[in-house]
VEXDREN-2710 file (C-alpha; in Angstrom, 1 decimal):
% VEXDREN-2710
k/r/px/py/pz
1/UNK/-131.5/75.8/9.0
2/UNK/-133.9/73.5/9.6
3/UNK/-134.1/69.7/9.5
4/UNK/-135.1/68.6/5.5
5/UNK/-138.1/65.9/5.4
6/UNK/-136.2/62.8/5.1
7/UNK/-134.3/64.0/8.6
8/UNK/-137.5/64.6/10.1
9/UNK/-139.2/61.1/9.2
10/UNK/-136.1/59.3/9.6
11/UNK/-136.1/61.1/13.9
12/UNK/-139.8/60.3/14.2
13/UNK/-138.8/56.7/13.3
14/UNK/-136.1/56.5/15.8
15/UNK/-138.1/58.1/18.4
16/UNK/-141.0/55.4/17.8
17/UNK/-138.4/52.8/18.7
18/UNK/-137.7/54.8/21.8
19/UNK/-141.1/54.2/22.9
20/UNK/-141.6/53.3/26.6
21/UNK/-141.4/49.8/26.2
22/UNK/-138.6/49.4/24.2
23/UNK/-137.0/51.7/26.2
24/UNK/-137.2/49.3/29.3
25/UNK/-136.1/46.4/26.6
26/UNK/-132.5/48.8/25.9
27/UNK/-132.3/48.9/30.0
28/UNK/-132.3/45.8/30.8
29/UNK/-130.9/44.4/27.2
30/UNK/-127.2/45.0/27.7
31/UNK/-125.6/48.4/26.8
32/UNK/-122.2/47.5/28.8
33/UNK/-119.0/46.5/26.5
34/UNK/-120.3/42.9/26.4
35/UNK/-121.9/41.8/30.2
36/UNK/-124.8/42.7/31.6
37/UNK/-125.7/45.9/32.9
38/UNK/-126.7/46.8/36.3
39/UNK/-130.4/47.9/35.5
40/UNK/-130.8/49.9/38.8
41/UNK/-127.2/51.7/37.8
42/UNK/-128.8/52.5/34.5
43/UNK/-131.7/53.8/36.1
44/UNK/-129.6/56.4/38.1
45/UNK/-127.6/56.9/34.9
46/UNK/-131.1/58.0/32.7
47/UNK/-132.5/59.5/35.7
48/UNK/-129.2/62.4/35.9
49/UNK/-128.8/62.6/32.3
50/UNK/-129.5/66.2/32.3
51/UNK/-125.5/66.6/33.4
52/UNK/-124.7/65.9/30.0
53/UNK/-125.3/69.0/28.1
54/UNK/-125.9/68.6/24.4
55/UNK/-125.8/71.5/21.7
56/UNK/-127.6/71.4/18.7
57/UNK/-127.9/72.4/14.8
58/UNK/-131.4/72.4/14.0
59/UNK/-134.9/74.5/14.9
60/UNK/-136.2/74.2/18.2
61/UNK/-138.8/71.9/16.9
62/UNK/-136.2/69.4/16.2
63/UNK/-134.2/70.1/19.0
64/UNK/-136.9/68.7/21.2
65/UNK/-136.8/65.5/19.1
66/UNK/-133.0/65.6/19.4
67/UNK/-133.1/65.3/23.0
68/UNK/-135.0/62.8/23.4
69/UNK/-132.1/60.6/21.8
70/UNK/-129.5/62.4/23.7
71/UNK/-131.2/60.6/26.9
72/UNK/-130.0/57.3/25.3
73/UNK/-126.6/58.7/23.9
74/UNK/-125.8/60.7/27.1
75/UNK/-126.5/57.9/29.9
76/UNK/-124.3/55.2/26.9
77/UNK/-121.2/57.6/27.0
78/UNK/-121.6/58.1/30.7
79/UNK/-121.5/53.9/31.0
80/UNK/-119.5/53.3/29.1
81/UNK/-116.8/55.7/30.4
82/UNK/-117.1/54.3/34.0
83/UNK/-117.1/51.0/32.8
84/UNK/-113.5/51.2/31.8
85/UNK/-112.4/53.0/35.2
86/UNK/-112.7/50.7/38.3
87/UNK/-113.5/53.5/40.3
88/UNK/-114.7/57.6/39.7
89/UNK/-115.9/60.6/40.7
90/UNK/-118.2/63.7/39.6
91/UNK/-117.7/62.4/36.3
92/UNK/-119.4/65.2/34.1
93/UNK/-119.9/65.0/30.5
94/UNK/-120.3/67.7/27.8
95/UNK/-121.9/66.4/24.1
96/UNK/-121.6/68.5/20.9
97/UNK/-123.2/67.0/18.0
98/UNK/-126.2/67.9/15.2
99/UNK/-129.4/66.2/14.1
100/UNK/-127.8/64.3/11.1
101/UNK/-124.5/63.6/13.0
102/UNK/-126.6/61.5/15.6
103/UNK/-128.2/60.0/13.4
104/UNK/-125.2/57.9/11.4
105/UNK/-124.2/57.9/15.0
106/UNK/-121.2/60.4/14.9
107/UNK/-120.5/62.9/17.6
108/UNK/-118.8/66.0/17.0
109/UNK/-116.8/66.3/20.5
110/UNK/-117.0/65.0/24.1
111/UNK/-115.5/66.8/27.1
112/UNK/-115.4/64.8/30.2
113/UNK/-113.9/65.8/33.7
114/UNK/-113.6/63.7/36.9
115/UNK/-112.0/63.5/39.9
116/UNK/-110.8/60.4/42.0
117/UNK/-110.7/58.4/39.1
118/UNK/-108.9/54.9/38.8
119/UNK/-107.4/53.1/35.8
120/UNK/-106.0/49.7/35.9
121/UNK/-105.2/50.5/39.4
122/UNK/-103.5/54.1/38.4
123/UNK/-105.1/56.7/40.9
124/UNK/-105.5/60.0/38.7
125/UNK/-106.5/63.3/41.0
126/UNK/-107.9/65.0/38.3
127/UNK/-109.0/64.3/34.5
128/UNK/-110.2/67.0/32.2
129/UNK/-110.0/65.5/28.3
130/UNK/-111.7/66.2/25.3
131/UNK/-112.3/63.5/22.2
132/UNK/-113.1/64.5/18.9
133/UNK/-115.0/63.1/15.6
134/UNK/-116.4/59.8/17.6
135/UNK/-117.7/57.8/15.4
136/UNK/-120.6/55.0/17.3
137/UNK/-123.5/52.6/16.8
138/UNK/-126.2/55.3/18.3
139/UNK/-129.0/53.4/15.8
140/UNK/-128.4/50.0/17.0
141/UNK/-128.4/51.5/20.8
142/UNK/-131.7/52.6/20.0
143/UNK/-132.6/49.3/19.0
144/UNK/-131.4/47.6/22.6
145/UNK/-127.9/46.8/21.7
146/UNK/-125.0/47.1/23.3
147/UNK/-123.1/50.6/23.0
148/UNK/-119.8/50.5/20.8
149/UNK/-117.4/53.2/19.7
150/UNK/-116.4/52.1/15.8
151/UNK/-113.4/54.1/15.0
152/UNK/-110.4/55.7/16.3
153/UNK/-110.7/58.7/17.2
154/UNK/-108.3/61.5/19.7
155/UNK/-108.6/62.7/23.1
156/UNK/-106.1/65.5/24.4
157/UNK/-106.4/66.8/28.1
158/UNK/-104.5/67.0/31.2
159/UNK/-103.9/64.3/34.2
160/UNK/-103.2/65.3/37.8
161/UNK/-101.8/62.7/40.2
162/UNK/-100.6/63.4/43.9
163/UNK/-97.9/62.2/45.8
164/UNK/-100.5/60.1/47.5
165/UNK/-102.1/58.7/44.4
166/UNK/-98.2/57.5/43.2
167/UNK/-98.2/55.9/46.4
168/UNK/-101.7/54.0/46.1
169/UNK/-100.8/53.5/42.0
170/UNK/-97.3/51.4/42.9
171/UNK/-98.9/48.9/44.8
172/UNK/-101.1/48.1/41.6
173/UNK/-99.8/45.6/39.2
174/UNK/-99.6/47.6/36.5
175/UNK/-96.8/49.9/37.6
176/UNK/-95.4/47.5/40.5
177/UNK/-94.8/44.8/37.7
178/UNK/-93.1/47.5/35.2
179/UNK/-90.6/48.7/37.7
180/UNK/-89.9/45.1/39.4
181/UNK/-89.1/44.5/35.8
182/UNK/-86.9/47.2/35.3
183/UNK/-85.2/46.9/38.7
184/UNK/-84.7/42.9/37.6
185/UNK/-82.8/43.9/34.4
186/UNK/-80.4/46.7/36.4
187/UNK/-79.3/44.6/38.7
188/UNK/-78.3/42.4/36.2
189/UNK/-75.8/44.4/35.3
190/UNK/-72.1/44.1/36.8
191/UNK/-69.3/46.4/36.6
192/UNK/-65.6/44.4/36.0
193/UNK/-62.6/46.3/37.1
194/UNK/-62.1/47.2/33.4
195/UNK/-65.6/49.6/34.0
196/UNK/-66.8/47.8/31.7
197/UNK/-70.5/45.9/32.2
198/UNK/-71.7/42.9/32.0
199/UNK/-75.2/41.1/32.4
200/UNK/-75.5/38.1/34.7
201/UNK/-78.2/35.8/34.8
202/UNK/-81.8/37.7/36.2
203/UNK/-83.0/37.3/39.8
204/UNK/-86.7/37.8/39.6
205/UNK/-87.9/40.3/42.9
206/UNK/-90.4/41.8/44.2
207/UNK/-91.3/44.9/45.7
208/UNK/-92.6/45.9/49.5
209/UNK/-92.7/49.1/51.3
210/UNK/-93.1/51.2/48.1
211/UNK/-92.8/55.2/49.2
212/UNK/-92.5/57.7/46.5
213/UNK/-91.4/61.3/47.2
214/UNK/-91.9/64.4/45.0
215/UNK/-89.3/67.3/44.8
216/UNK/-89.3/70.0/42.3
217/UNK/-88.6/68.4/38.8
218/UNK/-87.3/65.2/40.1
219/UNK/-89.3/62.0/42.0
220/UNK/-87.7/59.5/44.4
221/UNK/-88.6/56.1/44.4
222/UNK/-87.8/53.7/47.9
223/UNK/-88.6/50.0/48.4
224/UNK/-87.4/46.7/49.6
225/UNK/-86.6/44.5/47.3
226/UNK/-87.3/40.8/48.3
227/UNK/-85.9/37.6/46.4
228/UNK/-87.1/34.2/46.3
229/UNK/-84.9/33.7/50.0
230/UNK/-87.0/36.6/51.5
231/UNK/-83.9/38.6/51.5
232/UNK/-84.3/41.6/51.5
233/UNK/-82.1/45.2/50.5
234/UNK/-83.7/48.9/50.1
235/UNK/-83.3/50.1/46.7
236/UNK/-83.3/53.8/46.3
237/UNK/-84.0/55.6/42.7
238/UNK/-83.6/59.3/41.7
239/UNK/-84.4/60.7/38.7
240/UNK/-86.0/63.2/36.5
241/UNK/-88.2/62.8/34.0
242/UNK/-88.4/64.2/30.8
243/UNK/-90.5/63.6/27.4
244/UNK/-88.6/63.6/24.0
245/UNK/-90.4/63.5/20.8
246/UNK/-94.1/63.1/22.5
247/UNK/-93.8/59.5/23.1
248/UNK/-90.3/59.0/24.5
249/UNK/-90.2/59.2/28.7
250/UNK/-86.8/59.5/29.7
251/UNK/-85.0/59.1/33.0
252/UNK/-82.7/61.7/33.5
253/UNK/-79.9/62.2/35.8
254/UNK/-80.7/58.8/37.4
255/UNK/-78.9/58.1/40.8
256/UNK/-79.6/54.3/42.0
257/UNK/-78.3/52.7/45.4
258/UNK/-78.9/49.4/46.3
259/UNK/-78.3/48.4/49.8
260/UNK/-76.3/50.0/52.7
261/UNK/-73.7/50.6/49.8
262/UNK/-73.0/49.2/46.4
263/UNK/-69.9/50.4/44.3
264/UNK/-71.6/48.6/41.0
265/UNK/-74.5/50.9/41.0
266/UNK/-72.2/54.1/40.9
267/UNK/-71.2/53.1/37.4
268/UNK/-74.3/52.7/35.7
269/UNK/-76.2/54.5/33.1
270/UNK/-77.5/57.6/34.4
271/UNK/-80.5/57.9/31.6
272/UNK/-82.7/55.3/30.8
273/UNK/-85.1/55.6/28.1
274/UNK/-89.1/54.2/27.8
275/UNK/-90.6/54.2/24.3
276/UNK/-94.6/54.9/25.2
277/UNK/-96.4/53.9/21.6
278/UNK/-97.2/55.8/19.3
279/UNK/-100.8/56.3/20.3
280/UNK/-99.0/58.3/22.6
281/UNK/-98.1/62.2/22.1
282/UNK/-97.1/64.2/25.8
283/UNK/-97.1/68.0/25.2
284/UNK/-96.0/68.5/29.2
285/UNK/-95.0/66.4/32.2
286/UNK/-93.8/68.2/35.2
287/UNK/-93.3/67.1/38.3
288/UNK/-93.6/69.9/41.7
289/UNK/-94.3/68.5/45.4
290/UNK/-97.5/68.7/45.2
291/UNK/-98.4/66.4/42.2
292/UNK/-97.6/65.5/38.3
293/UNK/-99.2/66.7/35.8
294/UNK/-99.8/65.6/31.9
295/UNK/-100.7/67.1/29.3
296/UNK/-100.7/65.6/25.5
297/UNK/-103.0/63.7/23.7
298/UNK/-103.6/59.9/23.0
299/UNK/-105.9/57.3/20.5
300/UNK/-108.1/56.1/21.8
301/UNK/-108.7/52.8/19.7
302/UNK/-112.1/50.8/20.0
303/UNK/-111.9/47.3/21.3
304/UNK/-109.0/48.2/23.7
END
């Protein structure tokens, strides 16, 4: 069916905007989360924004009208995207969405893939996700501001990380500081003769040497652990891990040694539990020796 009058007039009107000059005004004006955009970076972005495929509603005549605002819409996503990564690869982007839908600035789904990507200093292999029902501020894009998703919306899709890119990951703060943290708290822990335990008063310590190994179904985890007296012990974790409820990652069958040899650590808890939010929901998380994998879905919540 084609596009009704008021559609049409309301597209020509956006188009007008998109004229040449205030198209170089929206380059150079700021469509970054907030700092100022890299005009050459945009140029490259515009210049390959025929990677981003975009499927329409409408007649061919408006489809040709419709395009011309998925040049803004598809270099924005793209962006946007690698402005919350700090580093990707072959990022590729696939836009569904009709006339009116762009036009209040809703987009029916994105796929994206990627390889090589980089979050917070996690190293990811391989991303393939898909969001759905994005909701953004296409129409004030149009008119040079900056690009901005407005609701919440979900993205499901699968994660691959190597043994190498756990290795790279651990020596980022992000995971480093989590399992420093958790290694502080266990060795708090003290076993009286009565088996019983007891917490004692936290050491902070901090991790060197980080190797990670990947077996079937279970990862081992090696470092030295240094203390404020640069002393330092190896600390060697085994564990599965498995996912309860979606948003639960447990460790499983957990084997800690500390040291040359430590009779405390025999005695402690051999499953740990980690609740991961309930943005959160895993499907699949396996482990083999030649990488992780996730599968599941998350929120992705603007402004975060």
């Amino acid at each position: 069916m084609s596009a009704s009058g008021p559609t049409r007039s309301r597209l020509r009107h956006l188009i007008s905007i998109y004229s040449s000059s205030e198209r170089n005004t929206w380059l150079q004006s700021g469509l970054s989360m907030g700092s100022d955009p890299d005009p050459v970076e945009l140029a490259n972005l515009t210049e390959h924004d025929d990677e981003a495929k975009l499927d329409f509603e409408s007649q061919p005549s408006v489809c040709k009208q419709s395009r011309i605002i998925s040049r803004v819409l598809a270099p924005a996503l793209r962006f946007w995207l690698r402005s919350q990564l700090d580093q990707v690869e072959d990022l590729e982007l696939t836009i569904a969405a009709g006339d009116r839908q762009l036009l209040s600035g809703a987009i029916s789904q994105v796929s994206a893939s990627a390889t090589k990507a980089v979050y917070r200093g996690l190293h990811l292999s391989q991303i393939q996700v898909m969001g759905e029902h994005i909701q953004t501020n296409l129409g004030q894009v149009l008119r040079g501001k900056p690009f901005r998703l407005l609701t919440s919306f979900p993205v499901t899709g699968e994660i691959t990380l190597s043994e190498a890119d756990l290795n790279t990951s651990f020596t980022a703060p992000l995971l480093e500081n989590a399992v420093a943290d958790f290694l502080t708290n266990l060795l708090k822990l003290e076993v009286k003769p009565d088996h019983q335990l007891i917490e004692q008063p936290a050491q902070p310590i901090n991790l060197e040497d980080v190797q990670v190994e990947l077996g079937e179904d279970e990862l081992t985890f090696k470092a030295a652990l240094v203390g404020h007296g640069r002393d330092r012990r190896w600390v060697i974790m085994r564990t599965r891990l498995d996912v309860e409820n979606g948003n639960l990652l447990k460790l499983n069958q957990f084997q800690c040694q500390v040291g040359f040899a430590d009779p405390s650590m025999a005695e402690i808890p051999n499953s740990f539990a980690f609740h991961l939010g309930s943005e959160v929901l895993l499907k699949e998380l396996s482990i083999h020796p030649d990488g992780v994998v996730c599968r599941g879905r998350i929120t992705v919540i603007p402004g975060e």
